[in-house]
C-alpha positions as a printed NumPy array, in Angstrom:
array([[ -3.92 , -11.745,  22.442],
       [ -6.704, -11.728,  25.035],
       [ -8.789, -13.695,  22.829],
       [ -6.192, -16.485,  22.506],
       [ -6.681, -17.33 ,  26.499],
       [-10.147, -17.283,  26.56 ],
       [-12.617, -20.562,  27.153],
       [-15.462, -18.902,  24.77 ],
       [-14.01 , -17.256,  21.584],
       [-11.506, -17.527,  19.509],
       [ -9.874, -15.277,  16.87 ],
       [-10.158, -15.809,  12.888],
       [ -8.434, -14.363,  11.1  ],
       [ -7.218, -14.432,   6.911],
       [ -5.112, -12.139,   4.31 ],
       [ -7.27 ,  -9.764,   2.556],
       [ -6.996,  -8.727,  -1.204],
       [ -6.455,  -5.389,   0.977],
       [ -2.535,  -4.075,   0.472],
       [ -1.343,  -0.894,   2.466],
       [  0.69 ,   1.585,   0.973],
       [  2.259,   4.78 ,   0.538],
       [  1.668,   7.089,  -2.104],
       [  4.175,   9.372,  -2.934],
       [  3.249,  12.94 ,  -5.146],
       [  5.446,  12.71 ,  -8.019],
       [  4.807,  16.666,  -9.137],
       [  5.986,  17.696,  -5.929],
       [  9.13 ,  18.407,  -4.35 ],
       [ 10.875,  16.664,  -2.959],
       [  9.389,  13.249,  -4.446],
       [  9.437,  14.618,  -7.901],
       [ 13.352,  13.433,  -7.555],
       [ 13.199,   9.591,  -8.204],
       [ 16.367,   9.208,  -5.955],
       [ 14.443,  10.875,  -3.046],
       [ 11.214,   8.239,  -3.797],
       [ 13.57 ,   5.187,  -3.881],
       [ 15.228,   6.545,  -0.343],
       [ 11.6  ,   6.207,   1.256],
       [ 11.424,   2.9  ,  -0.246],
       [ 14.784,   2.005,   1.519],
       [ 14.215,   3.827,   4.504],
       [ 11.009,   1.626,   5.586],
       [ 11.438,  -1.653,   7.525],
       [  8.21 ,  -3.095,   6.026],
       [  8.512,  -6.619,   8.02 ],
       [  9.45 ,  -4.507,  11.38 ],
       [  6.119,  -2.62 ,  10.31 ],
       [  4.056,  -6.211,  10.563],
       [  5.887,  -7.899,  13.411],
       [  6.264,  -4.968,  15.691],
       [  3.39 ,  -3.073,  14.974],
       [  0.305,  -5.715,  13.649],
       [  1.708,  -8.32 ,  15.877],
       [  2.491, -10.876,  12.794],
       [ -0.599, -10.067,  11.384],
       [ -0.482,  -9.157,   7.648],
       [  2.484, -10.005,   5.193],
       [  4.611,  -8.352,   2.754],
       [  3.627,  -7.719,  -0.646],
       [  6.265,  -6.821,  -3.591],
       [  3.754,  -5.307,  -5.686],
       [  0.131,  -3.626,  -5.363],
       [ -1.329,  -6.776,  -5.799],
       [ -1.686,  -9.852,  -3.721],
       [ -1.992, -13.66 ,  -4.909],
       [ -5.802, -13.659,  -5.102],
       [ -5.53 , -11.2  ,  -8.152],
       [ -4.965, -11.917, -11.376],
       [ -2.433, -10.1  , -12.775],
       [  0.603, -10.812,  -9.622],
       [  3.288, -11.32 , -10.9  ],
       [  6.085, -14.147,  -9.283],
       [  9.687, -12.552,  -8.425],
       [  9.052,  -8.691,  -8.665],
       [ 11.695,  -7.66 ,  -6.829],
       [ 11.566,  -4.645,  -4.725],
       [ 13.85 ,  -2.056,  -3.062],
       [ 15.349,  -3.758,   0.31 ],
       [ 15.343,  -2.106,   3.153],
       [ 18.544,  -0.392,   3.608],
       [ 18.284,   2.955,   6.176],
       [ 22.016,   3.477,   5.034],
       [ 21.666,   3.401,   1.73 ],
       [ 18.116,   5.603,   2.305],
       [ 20.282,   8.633,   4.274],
       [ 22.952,   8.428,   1.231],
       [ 20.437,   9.157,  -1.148],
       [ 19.156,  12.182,   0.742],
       [ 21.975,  13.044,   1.868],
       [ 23.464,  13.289,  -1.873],
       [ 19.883,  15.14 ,  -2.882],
       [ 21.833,  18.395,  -0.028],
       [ 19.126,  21.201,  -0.361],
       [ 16.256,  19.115,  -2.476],
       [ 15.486,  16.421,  -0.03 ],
       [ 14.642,  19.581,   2.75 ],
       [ 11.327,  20.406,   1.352],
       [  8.826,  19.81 ,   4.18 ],
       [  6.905,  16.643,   3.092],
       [  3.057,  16.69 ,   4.363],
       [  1.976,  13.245,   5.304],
       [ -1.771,  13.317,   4.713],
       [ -3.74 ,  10.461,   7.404],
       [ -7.085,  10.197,   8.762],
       [ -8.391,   8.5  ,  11.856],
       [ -9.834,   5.406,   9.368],
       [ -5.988,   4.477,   9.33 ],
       [ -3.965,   2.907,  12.402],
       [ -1.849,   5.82 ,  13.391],
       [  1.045,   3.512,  14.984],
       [  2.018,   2.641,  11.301],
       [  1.746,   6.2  ,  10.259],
       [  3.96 ,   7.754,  13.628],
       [  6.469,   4.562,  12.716],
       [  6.644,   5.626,   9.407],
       [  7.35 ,   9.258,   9.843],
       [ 10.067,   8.311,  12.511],
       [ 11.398,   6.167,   9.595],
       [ 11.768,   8.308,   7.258],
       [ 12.742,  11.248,   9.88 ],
       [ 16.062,   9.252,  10.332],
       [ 16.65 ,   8.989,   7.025],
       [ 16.942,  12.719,   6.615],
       [ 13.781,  13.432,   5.412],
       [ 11.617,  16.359,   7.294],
       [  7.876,  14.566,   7.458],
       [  4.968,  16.166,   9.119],
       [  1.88 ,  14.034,   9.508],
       [ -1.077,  16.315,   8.644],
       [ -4.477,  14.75 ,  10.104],
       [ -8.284,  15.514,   8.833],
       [-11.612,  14.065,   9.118],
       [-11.823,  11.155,   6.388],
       [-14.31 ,  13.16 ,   3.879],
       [-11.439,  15.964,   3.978],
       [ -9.314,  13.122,   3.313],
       [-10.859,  11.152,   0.235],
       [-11.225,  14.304,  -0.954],
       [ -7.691,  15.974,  -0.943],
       [ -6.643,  12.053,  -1.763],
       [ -8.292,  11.961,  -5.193],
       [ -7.708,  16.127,  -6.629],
       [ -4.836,  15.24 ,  -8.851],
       [ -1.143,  15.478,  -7.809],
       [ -1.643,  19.622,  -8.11 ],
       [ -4.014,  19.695,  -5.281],
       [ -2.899,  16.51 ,  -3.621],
       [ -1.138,  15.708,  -0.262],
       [  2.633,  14.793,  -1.094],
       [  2.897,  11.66 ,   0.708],
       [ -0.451,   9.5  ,   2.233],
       [ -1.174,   6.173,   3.575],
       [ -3.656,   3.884,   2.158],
       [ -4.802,   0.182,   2.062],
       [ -6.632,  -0.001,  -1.311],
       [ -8.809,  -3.3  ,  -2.339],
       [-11.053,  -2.862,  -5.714],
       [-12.779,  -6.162,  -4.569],
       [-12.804,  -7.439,  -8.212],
       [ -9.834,  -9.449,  -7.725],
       [ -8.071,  -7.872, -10.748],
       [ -5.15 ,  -5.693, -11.085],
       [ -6.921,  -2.984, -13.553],
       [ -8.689,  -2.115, -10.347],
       [ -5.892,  -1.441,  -8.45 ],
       [ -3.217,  -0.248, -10.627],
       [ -5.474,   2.08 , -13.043],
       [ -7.557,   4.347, -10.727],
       [ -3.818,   4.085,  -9.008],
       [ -1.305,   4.939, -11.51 ],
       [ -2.877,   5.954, -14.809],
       [ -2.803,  10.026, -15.728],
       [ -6.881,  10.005, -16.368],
       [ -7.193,   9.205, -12.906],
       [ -7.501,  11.491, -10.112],
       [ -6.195,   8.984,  -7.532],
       [ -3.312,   9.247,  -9.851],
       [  0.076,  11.469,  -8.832],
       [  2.288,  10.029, -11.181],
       [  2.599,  10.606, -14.621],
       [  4.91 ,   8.284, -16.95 ],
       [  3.508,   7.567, -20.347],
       [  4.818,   3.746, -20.25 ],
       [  3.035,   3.365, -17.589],
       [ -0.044,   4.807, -19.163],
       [  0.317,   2.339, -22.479],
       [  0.482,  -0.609, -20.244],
       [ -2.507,   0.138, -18.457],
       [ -4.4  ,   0.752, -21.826],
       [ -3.134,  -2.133, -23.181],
       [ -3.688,  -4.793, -20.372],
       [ -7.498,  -3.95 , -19.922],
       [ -8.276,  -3.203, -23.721],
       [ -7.689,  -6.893, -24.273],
       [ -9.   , -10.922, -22.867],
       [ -5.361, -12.425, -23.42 ],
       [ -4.536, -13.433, -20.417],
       [ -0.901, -13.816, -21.435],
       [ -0.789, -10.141, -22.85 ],
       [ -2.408,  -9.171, -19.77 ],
       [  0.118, -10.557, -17.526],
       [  2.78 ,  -9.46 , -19.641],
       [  2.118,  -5.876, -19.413],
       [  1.231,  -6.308, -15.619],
       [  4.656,  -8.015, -15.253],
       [  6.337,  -4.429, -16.619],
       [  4.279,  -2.365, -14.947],
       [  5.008,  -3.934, -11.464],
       [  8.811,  -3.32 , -12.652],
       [  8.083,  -0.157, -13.634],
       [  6.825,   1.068,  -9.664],
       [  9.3  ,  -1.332,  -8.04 ],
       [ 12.129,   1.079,  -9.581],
       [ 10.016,   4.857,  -9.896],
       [  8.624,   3.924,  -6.579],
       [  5.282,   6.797,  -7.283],
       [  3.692,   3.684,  -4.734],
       [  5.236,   1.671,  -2.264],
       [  3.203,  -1.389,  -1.148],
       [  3.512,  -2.227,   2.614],
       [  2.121,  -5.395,   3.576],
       [ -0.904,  -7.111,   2.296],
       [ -3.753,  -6.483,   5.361],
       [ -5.083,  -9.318,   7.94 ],
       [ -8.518,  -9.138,   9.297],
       [ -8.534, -10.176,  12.493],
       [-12.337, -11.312,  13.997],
       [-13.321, -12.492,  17.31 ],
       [-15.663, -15.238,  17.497],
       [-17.451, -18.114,  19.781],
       [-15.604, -21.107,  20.216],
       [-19.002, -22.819,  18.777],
       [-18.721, -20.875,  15.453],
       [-17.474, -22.151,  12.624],
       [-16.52 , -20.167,   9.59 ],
       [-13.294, -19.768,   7.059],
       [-13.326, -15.617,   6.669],
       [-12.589, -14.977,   3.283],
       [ -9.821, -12.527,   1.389],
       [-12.647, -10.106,   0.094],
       [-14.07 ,  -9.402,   3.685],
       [-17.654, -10.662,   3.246],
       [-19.981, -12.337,   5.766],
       [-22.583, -14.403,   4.715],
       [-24.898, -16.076,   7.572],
       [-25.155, -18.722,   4.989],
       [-21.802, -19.911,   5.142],
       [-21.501, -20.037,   9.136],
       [-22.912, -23.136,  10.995],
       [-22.924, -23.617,  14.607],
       [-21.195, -26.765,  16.735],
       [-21.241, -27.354,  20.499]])
């Protein structure tokens, strides 16, 4: 905002192949209830997340993917926000929804989307306590395996290969210790999409895996991320979705 008034610089900024999300520990209680998984997905105001919080900076995603990968998927429809419909869910869950959830963050991550978050899902019902580390303590506890993982975390994931095997396998498939959730489908998908160069097959099984997490909800995409740079008014230079900077693509104009 201060950068938009100034004579000198200016602000550049572009949608990353960077999506943030929630993770959500499938083997533990209470989000190994699929009603109590699809009342977090209702209980979030994702677009209230971008406008009020990143200032209009980022935009919603439907899947774990944005357009610059192959393997998005057109129309994937996910759960609307609906806080009523979020509190009837837990509400119906009585005793199982009033496990204690730990909400595993960092200082890497903007803490006004985690805080928002909690408070979101805290009127829903749900009893969320944000549990911060150091980032090693983090990566680490984020990739044991849903035994030794957190039960909920935050994350904005980007495989920089442009390709949904990088995102969705490390993500979703059982082999994977990034992985909490554990649906065989899932797994035969996964298999299938990157043991093969159709691209229709490929986009096939993507198209039925993004399904799959739009209704089981074991992620729940956020908003695909902005980065925001400031620069001289002199500079000129597109940034790019995969975050690099190369001198050799900047110039210079008075």
């Amino acid at each position: 905002a201060q950068l938009k008034s100034s004579a000198r610089a200016k602000v550049l900024s572009v949608l990353t192949e960077r999506v943030a999300y929630l993770r959500l520990n499938t083997k533990k209680p209470p989000f190994d209830q699929p009603e109590i998984r699809r009342a977090v997905a209702y209980a979030i105001d994702r677009q209230g997340l971008v406008d009020g919080i990143l200032g209009g900076y980022g935009k919603l995603v439907p899947e774990m993917l944005t357009p610059v990968h192959f393997g998005w998927i057109e129309g994937i429809q996910p759960l609307p926000s609906d806080p009523g419909k979020a509190r009837s869910l837990v509400a119906a869950a009585g005793g199982r929804a009033k496990q204690p959830i730990e909400f595993l963050t960092s200082p890497a991550y903007d803490q006004r989307i985690v805080q928002a978050v909690q408070q979101m899902l805290g009127e829903a019902g749900l009893d969320v306590k944000i549990a911060m580390t150091d980032n090693a303590t983090f990566l680490k506890r984020a990739q044991s395996g849903p035994e030794n993982g957190p039960t909920m975390s935050y994350g904005r994931w980007s495989c920089a290969c442009q390709d949904a095997d990088g995102v969705l396998f490390p993500l979703l498939h059982r082999s994977s210790g990034w992985s909490f959730y554990r649906n065989a489908e899932a797994d035969r998908l996964l298999e299938e999409a990157r043991s093969t160069l159709d691209a229709k097959r490929r986009l096939g099984d993507y198209r039925k895996l993004h399904a799959i997490v739009a209704k089981d909800v074991p992620l729940l995409p956020l908003y695909q991320d902005a980065a925001i740079y400031g620069a001289a008014k002199a500079l000129e230079w597109q940034p790019t979705p995969n975050e690099s900077m190369f001198l050799n693509r900047m110039s210079w104009k008075e």
